[in-house]
N, C-alpha and C positions, 0 to 999 in steps of 0.2 A: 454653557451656552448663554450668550448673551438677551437679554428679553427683549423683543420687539417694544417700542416705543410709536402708542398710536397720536401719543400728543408729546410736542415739540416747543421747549418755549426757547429764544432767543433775545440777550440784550440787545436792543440797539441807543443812541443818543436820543433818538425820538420815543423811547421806553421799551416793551414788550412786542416781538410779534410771536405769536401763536402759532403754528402752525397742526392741522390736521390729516390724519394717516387718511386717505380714500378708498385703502385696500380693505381693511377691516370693518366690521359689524358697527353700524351709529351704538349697539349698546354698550361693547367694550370701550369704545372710542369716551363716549359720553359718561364712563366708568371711570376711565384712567383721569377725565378730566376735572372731576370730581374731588378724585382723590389728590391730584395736581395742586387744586387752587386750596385744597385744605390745609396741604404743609407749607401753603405758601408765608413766607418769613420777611416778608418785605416791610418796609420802612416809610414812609410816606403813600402818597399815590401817584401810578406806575400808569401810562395811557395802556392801551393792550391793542395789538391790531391783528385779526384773526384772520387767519390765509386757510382756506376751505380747498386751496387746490382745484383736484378734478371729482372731489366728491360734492352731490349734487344735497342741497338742506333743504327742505321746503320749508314756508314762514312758520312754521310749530317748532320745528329743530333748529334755527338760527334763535327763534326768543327763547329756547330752553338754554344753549349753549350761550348766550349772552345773560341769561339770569345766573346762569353757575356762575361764571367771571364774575357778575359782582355779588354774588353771596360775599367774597372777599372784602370787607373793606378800604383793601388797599389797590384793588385793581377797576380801570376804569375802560372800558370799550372803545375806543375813538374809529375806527375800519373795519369795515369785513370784505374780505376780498376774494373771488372765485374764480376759476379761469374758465367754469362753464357758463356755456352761453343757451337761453332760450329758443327755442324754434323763432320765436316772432321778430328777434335779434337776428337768429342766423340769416333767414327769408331776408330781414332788411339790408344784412350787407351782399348777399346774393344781388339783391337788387342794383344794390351803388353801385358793382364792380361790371354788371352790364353796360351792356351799349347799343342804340337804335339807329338805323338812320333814315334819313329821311332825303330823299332825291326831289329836286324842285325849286322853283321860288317860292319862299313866306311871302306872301301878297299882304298889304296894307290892311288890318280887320283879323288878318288870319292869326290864329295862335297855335304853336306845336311843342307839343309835352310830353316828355317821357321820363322813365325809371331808368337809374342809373345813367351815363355819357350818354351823350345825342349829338349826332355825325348830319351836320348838312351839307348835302352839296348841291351846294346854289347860292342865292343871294335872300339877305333878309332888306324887306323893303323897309321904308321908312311904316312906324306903327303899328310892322310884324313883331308875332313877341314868339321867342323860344324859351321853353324852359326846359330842367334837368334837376333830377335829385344830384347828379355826379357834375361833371365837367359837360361843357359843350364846345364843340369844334365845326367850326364855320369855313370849310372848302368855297370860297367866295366872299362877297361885299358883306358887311354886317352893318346894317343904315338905322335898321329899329332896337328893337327892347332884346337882351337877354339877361337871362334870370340862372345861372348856375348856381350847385349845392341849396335849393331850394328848402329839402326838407334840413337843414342845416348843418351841410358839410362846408367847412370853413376852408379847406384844401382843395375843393374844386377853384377850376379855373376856366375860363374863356379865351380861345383861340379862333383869329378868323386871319383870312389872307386879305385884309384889308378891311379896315378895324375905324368905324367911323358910326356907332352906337350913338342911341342919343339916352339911354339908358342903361349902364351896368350894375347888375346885380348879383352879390355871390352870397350868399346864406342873409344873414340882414343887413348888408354894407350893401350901398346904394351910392352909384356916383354918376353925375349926370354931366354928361361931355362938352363939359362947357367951353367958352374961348381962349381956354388955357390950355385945353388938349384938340382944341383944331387940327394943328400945325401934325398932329398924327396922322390925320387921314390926308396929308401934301405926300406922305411919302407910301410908297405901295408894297414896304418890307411887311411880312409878314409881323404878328405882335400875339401877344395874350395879356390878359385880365387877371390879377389873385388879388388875395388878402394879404397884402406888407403887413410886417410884424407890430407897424405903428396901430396896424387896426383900421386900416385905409384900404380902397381900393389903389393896387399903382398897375399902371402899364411898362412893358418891355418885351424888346424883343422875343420870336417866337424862340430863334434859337437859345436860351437862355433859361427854357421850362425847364430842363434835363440839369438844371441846379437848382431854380429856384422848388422846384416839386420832383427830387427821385423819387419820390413814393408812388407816381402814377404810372411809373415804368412796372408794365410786367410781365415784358417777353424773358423768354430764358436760354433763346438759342444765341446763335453768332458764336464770336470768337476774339 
């Protein structure tokens, strides 16, 4: 019978990655790894990137398993990577994938904020500000401030049915509607707001989100 293997090393061009069994004991694990890095035979130095998987290391067992790798001479740490996530993490993307809305006018002074997408339907006046950790979506005029991906989501976006902002802002891109995008709000097509890849805020067409962002799609019915 062949022996379980709780530690995994793989070449790649970018050097070693590691990987770790999540089924088994931290001590056998931490045993095999041991013994791993002590026949190791290598020749120069080798980056190492350690894949943790689904098993969870508190900070005393990632510095022990990073002090074993480099007992080696010839191996050097460069990643550690884990597909578990923290509660304070999970909470926070619970949050972004929400959505609030808010029925009304934003009046001039007034400010409205929420966690995750925020759904208006009404008008934002001139000096109203919306904000959103997600995307914001404007069912009406949008004359004042909006602020989406606030806590710094770079893929949120801004949508309104008639897009005449004197401020937009998506995570720290900031673009202020000046007399070069007037000519947007002559025409009454719906539009939205992202982040172009140049690192800019660009406008275009609403229908054109369902390219420029599938990733905010997440219905799963139809046909």
């Amino acid at each position: 019978m062949t022996k379980q293997q709780y530690v995994t090393i793989k070449g790649t061009k970018e050097g070693l990655v590691l990987r770790l069994d999540h089924k088994c004991a931290y001590s056998d694990m931490i045993a095999e790894l041991r013994r791993k890095v002590g026949e190791d035979a290598l020749e120069g130095l080798a980056e190492v990137q350690i894949h943790t998987g689904s098993r969870y290391c508190n900070e005393e067992e990632l510095k022990e398993i990073v002090n074993v790798i480099h007992a080696s001479p010839n191996l050097r740490v460069s990643k550690i990577q884990s597909d578990v996530i923290m509660i304070e993490e999970c909470n926070h993307k619970i949050l972004e994938k929400q959505s609030e809305t808010y029925i009304g006018i934003v009046r001039s002074g007034q400010v409205v904020k929420a966690d995750g997408d925020l759904v208006i339907i009404g008008d934002v006046n001139p000096n109203g500000k919306v904000i959103a950790s997600g995307s914001i979506y404007i069912l009406g005029r949008l004359k004042g401030i909006a602020h989406a991906g606030e806590t710094g989501n770079i893929q949120a976006v801004i949508a309104a049915s008639w897009l005449e902002a004197t401020h937009l802002m998506i995570a720290d891109k900031i673009e202020m509607m000046t007399d070069e995008l007037t000519i947007l709000s002559e025409h009454p097509e719906m539009e939205c707001a992202y982040v172009h890849s140049n690192g800019f805020i660009a406008i275009d067409r609403l229908q054109e989100l369902r390219i420029l962002r599938p990733g905010l799609s997440s219905f799963k019915g139809g046909s």
